[in-house]
N, C-alpha and C positions, 0 to 999 in steps of 0.2 A: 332548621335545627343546626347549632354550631358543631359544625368539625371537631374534632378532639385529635391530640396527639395521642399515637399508638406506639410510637418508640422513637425513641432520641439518638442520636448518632454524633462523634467526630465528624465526620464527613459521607456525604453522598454523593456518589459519582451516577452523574444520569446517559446511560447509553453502555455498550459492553462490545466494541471492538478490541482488538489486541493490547494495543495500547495501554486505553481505558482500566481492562480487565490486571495487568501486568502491577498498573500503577496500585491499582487497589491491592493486590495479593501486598505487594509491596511494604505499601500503608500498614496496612492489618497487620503484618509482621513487625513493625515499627514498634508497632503498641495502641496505634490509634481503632477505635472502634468503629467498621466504615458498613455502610449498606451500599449495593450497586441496584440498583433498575434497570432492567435489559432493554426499557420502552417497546419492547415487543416486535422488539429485530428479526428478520425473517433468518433462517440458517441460511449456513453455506449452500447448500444444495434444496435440489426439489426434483420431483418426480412427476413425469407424464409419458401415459401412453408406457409404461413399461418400463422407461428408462427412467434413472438417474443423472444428473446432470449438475454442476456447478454454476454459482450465478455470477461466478468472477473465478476464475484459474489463477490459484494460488503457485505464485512463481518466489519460491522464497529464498536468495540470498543472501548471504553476509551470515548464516548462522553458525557455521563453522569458523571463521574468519572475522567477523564484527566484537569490538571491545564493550562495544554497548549492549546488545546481547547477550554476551559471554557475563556481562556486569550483572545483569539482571538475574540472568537464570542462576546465576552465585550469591546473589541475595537470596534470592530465595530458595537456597540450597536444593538446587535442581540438576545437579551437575548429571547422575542417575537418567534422568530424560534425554537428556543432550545426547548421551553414550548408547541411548535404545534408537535413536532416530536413526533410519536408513541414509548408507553415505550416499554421495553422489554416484549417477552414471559416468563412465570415462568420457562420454560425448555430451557434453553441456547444452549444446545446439546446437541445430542443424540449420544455415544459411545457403537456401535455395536462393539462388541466382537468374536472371533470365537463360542463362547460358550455362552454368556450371552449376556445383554443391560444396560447400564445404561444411568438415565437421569440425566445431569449435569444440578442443579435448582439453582435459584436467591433465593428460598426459604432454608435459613438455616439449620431450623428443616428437609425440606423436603429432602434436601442436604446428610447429617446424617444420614438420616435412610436410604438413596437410597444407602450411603458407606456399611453401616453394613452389608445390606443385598446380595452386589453383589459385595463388595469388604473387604470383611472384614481386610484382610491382608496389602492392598494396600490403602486403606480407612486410616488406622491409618500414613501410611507414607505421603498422600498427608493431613491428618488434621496439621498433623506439617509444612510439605512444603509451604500450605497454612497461617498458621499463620504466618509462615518465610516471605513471599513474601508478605505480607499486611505491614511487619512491614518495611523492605526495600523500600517499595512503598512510606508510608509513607515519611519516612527520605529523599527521593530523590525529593519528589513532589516539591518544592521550586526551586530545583535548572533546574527541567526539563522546569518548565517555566520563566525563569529569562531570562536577556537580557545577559546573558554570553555567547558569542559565541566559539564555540565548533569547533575543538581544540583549546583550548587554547595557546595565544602565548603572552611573555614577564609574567615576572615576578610576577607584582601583579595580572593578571588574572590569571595566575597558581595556587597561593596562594589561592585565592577564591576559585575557582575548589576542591582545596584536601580540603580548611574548609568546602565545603561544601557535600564533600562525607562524614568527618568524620569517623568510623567507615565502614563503607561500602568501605572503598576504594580499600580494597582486592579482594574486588567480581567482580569488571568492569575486571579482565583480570584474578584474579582466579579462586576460587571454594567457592562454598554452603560451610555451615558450615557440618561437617560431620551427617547422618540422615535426614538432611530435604531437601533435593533436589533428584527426580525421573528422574535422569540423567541413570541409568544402571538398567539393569533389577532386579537385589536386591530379596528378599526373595518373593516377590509377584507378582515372574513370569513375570514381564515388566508391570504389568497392570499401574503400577502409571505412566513410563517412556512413554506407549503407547499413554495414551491417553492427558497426559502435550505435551510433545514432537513433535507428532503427528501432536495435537492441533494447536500449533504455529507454526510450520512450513508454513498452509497456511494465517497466519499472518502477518508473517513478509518477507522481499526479504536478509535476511540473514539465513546462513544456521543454524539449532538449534546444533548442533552438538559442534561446537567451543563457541556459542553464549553464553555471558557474564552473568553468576547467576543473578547479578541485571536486566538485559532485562529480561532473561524468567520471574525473578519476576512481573516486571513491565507487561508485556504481559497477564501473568494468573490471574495477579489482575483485570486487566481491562477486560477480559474475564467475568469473575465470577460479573462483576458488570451488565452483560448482554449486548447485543448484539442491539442495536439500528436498526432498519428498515428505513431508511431514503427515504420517498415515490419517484418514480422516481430515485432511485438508488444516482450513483457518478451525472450522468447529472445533476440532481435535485440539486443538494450541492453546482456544479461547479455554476448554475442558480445561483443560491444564494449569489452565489461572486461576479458574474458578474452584476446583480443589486444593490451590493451596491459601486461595482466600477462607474457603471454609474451615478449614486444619487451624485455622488463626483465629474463629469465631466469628469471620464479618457473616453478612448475608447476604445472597444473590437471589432478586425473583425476576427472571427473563420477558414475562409477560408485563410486570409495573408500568403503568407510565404517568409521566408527569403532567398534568393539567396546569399548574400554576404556580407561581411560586409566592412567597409572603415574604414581603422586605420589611424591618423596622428600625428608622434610624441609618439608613443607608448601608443594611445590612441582610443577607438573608438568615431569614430565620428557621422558615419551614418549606416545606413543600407540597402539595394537597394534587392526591392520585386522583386519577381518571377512573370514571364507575367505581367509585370504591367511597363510602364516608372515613374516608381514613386521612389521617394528617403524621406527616414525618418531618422532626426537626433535626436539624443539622445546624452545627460551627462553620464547617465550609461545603459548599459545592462545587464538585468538578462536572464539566460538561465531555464528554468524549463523543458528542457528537459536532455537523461540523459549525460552524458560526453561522452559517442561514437560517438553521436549521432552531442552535436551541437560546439565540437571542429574542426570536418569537416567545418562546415560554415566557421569558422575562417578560414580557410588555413592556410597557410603557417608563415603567421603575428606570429602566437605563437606558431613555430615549438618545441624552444628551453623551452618553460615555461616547470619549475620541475612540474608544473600540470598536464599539458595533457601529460606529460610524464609519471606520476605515475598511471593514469587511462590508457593510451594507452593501456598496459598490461593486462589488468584485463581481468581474464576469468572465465566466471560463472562454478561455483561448479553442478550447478542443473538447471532447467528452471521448469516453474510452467504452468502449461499445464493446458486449459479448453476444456472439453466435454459437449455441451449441447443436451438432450436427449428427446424427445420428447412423451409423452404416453396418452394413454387415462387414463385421472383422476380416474377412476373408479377402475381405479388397481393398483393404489396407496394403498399400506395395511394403514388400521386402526392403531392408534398408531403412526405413521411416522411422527416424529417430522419436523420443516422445516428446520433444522439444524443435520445431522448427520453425522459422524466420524467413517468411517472405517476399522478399523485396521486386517491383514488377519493374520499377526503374530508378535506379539510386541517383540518378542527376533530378528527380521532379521531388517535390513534396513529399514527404514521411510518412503519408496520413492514408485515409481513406482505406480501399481494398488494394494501394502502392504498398504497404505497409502491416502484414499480416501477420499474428504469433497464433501457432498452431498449438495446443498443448492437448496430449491423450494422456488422461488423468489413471486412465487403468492400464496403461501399456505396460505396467510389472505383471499383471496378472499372466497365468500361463494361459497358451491357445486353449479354446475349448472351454478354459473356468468358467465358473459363472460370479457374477459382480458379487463383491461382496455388498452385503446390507450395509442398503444406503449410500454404497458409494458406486462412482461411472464403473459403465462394463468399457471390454477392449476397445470396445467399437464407438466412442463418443471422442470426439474432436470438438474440443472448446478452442472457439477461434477468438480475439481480440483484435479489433479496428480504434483506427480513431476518427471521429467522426467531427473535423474541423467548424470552429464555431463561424469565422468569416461574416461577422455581424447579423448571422441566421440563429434563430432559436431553432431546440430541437424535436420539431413536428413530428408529427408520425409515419407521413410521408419520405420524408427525408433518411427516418430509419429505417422503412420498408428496405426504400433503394439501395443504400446500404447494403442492407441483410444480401439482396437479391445481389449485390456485386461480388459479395464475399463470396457466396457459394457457386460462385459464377469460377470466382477465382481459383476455389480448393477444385472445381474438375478440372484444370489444369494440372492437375498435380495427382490425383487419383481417373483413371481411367474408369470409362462405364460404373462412375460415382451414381447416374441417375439410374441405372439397373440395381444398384445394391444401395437406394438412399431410402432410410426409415423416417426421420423426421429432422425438420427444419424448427428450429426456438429461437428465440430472440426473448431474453428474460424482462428486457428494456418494450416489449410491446405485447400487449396484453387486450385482448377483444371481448367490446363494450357485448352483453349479452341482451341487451333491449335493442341495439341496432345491427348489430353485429359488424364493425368497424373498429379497429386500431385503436388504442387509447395507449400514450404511454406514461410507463411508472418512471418516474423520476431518480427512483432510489437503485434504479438497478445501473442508472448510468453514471461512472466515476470522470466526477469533472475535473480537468486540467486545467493549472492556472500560468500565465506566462509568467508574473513575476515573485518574484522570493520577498521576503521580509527582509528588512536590512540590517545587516550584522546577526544573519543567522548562517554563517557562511554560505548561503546562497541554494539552503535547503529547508528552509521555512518558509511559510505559508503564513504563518501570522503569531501575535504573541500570546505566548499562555497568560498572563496578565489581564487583568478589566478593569473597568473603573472603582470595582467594587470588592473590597479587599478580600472579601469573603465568598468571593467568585472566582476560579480559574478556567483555561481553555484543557482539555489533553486531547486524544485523540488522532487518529490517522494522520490528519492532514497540518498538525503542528508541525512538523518537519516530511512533510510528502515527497519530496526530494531524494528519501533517502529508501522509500520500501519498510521492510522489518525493523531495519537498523536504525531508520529517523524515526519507527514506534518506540521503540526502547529506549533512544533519547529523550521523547516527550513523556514515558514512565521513572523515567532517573530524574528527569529536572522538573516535573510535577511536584515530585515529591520533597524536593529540595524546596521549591515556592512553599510548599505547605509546612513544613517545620519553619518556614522563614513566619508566615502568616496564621498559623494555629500552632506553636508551639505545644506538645505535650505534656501537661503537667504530669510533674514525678507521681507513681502511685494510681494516677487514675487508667481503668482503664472497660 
């Protein structure tokens, strides 16, 4: 029996990350008529054994601070949102040390004195680093949310691009200025290298190692600007998109997914749903998921595109590993920021259990509460690792070990953790029920790539673009480089491709 089309669309966006979701609200406001497909994305969270638990600890800066952000939530007249979200804590992080603690504060003075007194050495290289990175931040803010899409290509967009780095244009593929950037361990023992470096690594899905002086700048700036709590995590934000795409008429169904797509003429035309006799056509498609992932759906149709040939390849550098830890609140020490950074040795590699971000997702809740529905009680510590690729795939083995170092590592840091430990997860491993052995899920592990796209200032990941005019990329990892900030840039220049590539006719809508 033939498929039938069940509704026609402007566009369809396949997948419903931040991004994704932002671009469409976006869209739909525009005037264009868009459907989204959530392809039956797991939530932010999940539940066992009692607790609550997140399956990536949403660490969100630049929302207060970010011009791309600020662009979006202003398009879509959300300014009202912005102003309900809870501010930052005064203590942004907490950088445990082998030997000391320091607290990384939104308070200047308090900033200052917490350097003199626990860094004195490192203290003076990150106040320069610091003023370096404020001032590149600056200079770049314009262009981070302009309608320039990234790479650039022909001529008079090139031009814009270098007038608009100016000065700074050394820095997207070379180096800091000599002294202000804690790129190597330097006179102050790695503490400045440890805890920048460190820091952003579980920031961004590019490696920090290669990653371009203007990004770290950008990254540390919007760090230090604090750390937003966004209630309900990423769900919450996603929520947020997905309300003002419906206020606009588009549609959202979370569960959709795409089986196939229908090209005619080097064009797509429809798309045809999984368990479903249902057929949807669409003028364009966007993908918000990532390029392994939904150039499969395509088949064959764009065997030959230089696109999915240039991502075909791509092999993560690293994968970013979540352990969520379970304890009685009561043995949480005093002091325990809900943010801390733990470095076991800042002269060796970044990675591994050297390299830990501790986030308690309920630490606002008062002593005694009880979790709110659906979301962590006091007592859960989501830990993130990176779990280096070094020409190894990532077995289940390998994860085990892992897991089993992390928590090796946080009793270091909680006393008689195993008198008061309720459960151990690993969202990234999951046990085969016919053998009962390890299997792991791929989708819970966030891959790290070492290099950038060229001419995306050195926070791109690949281009929105495809062979197929009628196909674009958006999604997290369009600009991964940057967190929040590089989502809201692949929602502002999605949308700009798509007025380039589906123009809207006046009156329709």
């Amino acid at each position: 029996m033939r498929t039938r089309r069940s509704a026609s669309y402007h566009i369809l966006v396949i997948g419903d990350d931040v991004a994704s979701l932002a671009y469409a609200a976006m869209a739909a406001r525009a005037g264009y008529r868009v459907g989204v497909l959530g392809q039956d994305t797991p939530r932010g969270t999940y539940e066992l054994q009692g607790h609550v638990f997140p399956r990536e600890p949403q660490r969100t800066v630049g929302f207060l601070s970010s011009p791309a952000v600020n662009a979006v939530f202003r398009d879509l007249s959300m300014g009202m949102e912005m102003r309900n979200l809870p501010r930052p804590d005064a203590t942004i992080l907490q950088y445990v040390r082998p030997d000391s603690r320091v607290d990384v504060s939104l308070e200047y003075e308090r900033w200052m004195a917490e350097l003199e007194r626990e860094l004195p050495d490192g203290g003076r290289a990150l106040r320069r680093f610091e003023s370096w990175a404020a001032q590149v931040t600056r200079q770049t803010d314009a262009l981070i949310s302009s309608d320039l899409v990234l790479p650039t290509v022909g001529l008079r967009a090139s031009s814009r691009y270098q007038r608009a780095l100016g000065d700074q244009a050394n820095l997207v593929l070379g180096r800091a200025p000599e002294g202000v950037a804690p790129l190597d361990s330097g006179a102050d023992g790695g503490a400045s290298r440890g805890l920048v470096l460190g820091a952003l690594q579980h920031l961004t899905t590019l490696s920090t190692q290669p990653l371009a002086p203007l990004t770290i700048a950008r990254l540390w700036t919007q760090l230090k600007t604090g750390m937003t709590a966004v209630p309900g995590g990423a769900d919450a934000l996603r929520a947020l998109f997905i309300e003002q795409l419906r206020e606009q008429c588009g549609t959202y169904r979370d569960s959709a997914k795409v089986a196939r797509v229908i090209m005619k003429r080097g064009r797509v035309t429809d798309v045809v749903l999984e368990e479903r006799d249902e057929m949807l056509g669409c003028e364009l498609l966007v993908s918000g998921l990532s390029p392994e992932v939904f150039f499969p759906i395509l088949g064959g149709a764009m065997r030959r595109d230089k696109h999915q040939q240039a991502v075909a390849g791509r092999e993560p550098s690293a994968w970013r590993l979540t352990v969520n830890i379970a304890v009685d609140p009561r043995v949480i020490p005093v002091g325990m920021a809900s943010e801390v950074l733990v470095i076991g040795s800042e002269r060796g590699p970044l990675d591994g259990d050297n390299n830990l971000w501790i986030s308690r997702p309920g630490a606002s809740l008062p002593v005694g509460a009880a979790a709110r529905d659906g979301q962590p009680g006091r007592g859960v510590l989501s830990v993130t690792a990176l779990m280096p690729a070094r020409g190894l795939s990532p077995r289940p083995a390998r994860v085990r070990a892992l897991v089993d170092a992390v928590v090796d590592r946080v009793r270091g840091l909680i006393p008689w953790l195993d008198d008061h430990l309720e459960l151990v997860d690993c969202p990234a491993l999951r046990t085969d029920l016919n053998t009962g052995e390890d299997v792991l899920d791929m989708s819970a592990l966030v891959p790290i790539h070492d290099r950038a796209h060229e001419r995306t200032l050195g926070v791109g990941e690949y281009d929105g673009r495809t062979g197929t005019k009628n196909v674009l990329l958006c999604g997290r990892g369009r600009f991964g480089g940057l967190g929040l900030e590089g989502e809201c840039m692949a929602a502002i220049q999605t949308l700009e491709l798509t007025r380039e590539r589906a123009p809207l006719k006046s009156g329709l809508r």
